[in-house]
C-alpha positions as CSV (number, residue, x, y, z in Angstrom):
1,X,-65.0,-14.5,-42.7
2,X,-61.6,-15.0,-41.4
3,X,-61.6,-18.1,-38.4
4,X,-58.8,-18.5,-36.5
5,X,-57.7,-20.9,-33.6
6,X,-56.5,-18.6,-30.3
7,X,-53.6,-20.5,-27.8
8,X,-55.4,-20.7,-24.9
9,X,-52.3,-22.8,-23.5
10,X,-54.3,-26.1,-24.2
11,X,-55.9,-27.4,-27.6
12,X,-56.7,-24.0,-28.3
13,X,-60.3,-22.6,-29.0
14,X,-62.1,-20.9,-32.0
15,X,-62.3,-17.8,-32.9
16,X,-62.8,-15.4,-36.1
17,X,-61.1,-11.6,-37.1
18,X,-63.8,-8.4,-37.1
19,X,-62.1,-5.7,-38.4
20,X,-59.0,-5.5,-36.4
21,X,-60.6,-7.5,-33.1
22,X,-61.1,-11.1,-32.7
23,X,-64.1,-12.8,-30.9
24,X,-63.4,-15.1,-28.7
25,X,-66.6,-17.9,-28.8
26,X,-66.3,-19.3,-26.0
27,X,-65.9,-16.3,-23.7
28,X,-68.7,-14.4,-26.0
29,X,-70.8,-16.7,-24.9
30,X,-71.4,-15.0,-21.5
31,X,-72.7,-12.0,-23.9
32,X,-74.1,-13.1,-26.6
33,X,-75.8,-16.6,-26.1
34,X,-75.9,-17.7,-29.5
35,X,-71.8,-18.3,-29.3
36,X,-72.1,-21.0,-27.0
37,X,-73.5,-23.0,-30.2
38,X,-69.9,-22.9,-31.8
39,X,-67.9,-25.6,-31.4
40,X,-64.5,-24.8,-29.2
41,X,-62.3,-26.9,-31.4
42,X,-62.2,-26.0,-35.4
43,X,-62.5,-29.5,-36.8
44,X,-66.0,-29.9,-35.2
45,X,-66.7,-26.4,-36.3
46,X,-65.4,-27.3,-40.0
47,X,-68.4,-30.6,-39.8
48,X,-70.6,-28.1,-39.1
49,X,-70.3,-26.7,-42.3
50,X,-73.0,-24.2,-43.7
51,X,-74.9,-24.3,-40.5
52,X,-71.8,-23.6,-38.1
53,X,-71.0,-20.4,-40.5
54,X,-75.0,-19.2,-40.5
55,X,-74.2,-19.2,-36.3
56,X,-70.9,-16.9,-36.7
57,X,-72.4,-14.8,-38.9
58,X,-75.4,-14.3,-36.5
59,X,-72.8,-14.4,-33.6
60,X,-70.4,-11.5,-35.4
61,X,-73.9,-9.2,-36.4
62,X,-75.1,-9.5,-32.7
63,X,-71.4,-8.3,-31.5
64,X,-71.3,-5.6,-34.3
65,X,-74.7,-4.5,-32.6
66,X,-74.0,-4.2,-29.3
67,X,-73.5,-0.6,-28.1
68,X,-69.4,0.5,-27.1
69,X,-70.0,0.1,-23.3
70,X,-71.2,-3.9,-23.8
71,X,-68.5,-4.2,-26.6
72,X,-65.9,-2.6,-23.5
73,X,-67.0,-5.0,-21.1
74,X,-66.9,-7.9,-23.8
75,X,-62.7,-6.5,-24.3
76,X,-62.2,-6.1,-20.3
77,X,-63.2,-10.3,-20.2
78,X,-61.4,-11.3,-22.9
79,X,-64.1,-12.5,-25.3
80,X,-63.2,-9.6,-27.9
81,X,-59.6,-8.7,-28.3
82,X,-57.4,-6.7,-30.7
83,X,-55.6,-9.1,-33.2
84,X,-52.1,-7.7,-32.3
85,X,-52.6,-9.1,-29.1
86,X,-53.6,-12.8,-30.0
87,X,-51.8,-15.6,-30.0
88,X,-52.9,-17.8,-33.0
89,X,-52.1,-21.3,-33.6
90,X,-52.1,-23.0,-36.5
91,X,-56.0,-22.6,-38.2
92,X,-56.7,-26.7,-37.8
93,X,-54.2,-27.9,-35.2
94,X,-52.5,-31.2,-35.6
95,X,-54.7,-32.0,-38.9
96,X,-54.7,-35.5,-39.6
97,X,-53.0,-34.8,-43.8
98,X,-52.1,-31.7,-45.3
99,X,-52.2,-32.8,-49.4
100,X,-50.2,-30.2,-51.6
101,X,-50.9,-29.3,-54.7
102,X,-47.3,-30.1,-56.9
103,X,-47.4,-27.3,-58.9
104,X,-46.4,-24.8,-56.2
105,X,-43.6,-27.5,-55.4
106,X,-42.7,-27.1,-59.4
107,X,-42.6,-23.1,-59.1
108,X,-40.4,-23.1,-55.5
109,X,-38.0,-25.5,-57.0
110,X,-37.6,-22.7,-59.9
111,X,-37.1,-20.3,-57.1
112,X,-34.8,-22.3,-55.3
113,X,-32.8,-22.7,-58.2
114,X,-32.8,-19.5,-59.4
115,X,-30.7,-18.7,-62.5
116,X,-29.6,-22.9,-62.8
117,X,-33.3,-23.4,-63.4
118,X,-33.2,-25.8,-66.4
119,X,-36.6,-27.1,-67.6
120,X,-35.2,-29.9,-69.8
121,X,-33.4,-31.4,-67.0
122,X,-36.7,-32.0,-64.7
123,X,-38.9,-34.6,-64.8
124,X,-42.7,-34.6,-64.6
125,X,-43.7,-32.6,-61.3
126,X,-45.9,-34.4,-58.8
127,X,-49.5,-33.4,-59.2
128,X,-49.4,-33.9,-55.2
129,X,-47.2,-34.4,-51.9
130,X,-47.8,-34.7,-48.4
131,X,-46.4,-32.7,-45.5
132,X,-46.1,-33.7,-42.0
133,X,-49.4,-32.2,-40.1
134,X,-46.6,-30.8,-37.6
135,X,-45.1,-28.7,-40.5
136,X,-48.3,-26.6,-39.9
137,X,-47.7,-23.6,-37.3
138,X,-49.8,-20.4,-36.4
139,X,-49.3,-17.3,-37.4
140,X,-46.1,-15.0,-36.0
141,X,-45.0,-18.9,-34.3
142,X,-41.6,-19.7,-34.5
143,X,-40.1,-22.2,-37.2
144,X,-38.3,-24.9,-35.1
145,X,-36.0,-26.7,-37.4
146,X,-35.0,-30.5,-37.0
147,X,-31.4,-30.8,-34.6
148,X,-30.4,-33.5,-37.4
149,X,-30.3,-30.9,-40.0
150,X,-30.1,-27.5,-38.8
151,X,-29.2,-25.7,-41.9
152,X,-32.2,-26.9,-43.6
């Protein structure tokens, strides 16, 4: 189960891939009832935990069931649209931390390096780091780097 958040040119609402489609919960709720139980914004989705997913999986079978005239009508009102055609933002927008593991920081800085790489000269990696919650984007969004460093 792949969820997703769709730009809906506010906050954004929830969503999750079938096949090459994604459903809309919100606007699924005018055909299949049971979406109007999932929470429009992903972190309340997220508290639902095993509960929230039992609802999208119910939600997704009672789509995949539906005969290709409903699923046509579902398309022409936006609840079910193909992927190519969503804008996604980032899965949890503005989350509150975003804790790194260090290790992947250890293994980019030997990629950064590149043949220079000299494991005697570095010191004990950080087990973990912080990013910026606003360093998270959605998928296909542009990178926007900072006007004091451009060439960053």
């Amino acid at each position: 189960m792949r969820l997703v958040t769709l730009d809906t040119g506010g906050n954004g609402r929830t969503g999750v891939i079938i096949g090459a489609d994604v459903l809309d919960f919100t606007r699924a709720a005018a055909f299949v009832p049971l979406a109007a139980f999932v929470p429009p914004a992903m972190p309340a989705l997220l508290a639902a935990r095993e509960e929230g997913l039992d609802v999208i999986r119910r939600v997704i079978d009672a789509v995949q069931r539906r005969s290709a005239d409903e699923q046509a009508a579902m398309r022409a009102d936006g609840a079910l649209r193909a992927y190519d055609e969503c804008a996604l933002l980032a899965p949890v927008p503005s989350p509150g931390i975003v804790l790194s593991h260090g290790r992947a920081y250890l293994s980019h800085r030997k990629e950064m390096r590149g043949d220079k790489y000299d494991p005697s000269t570095e010191s004990e990696p950080p087990s973990a780091f912080l990013k910026n919650g606003s360093s998270i984007i959605g998928t296909g969004a542009a990178i926007r780097l900072p006007k004091s460093n451009p060439a960053m």
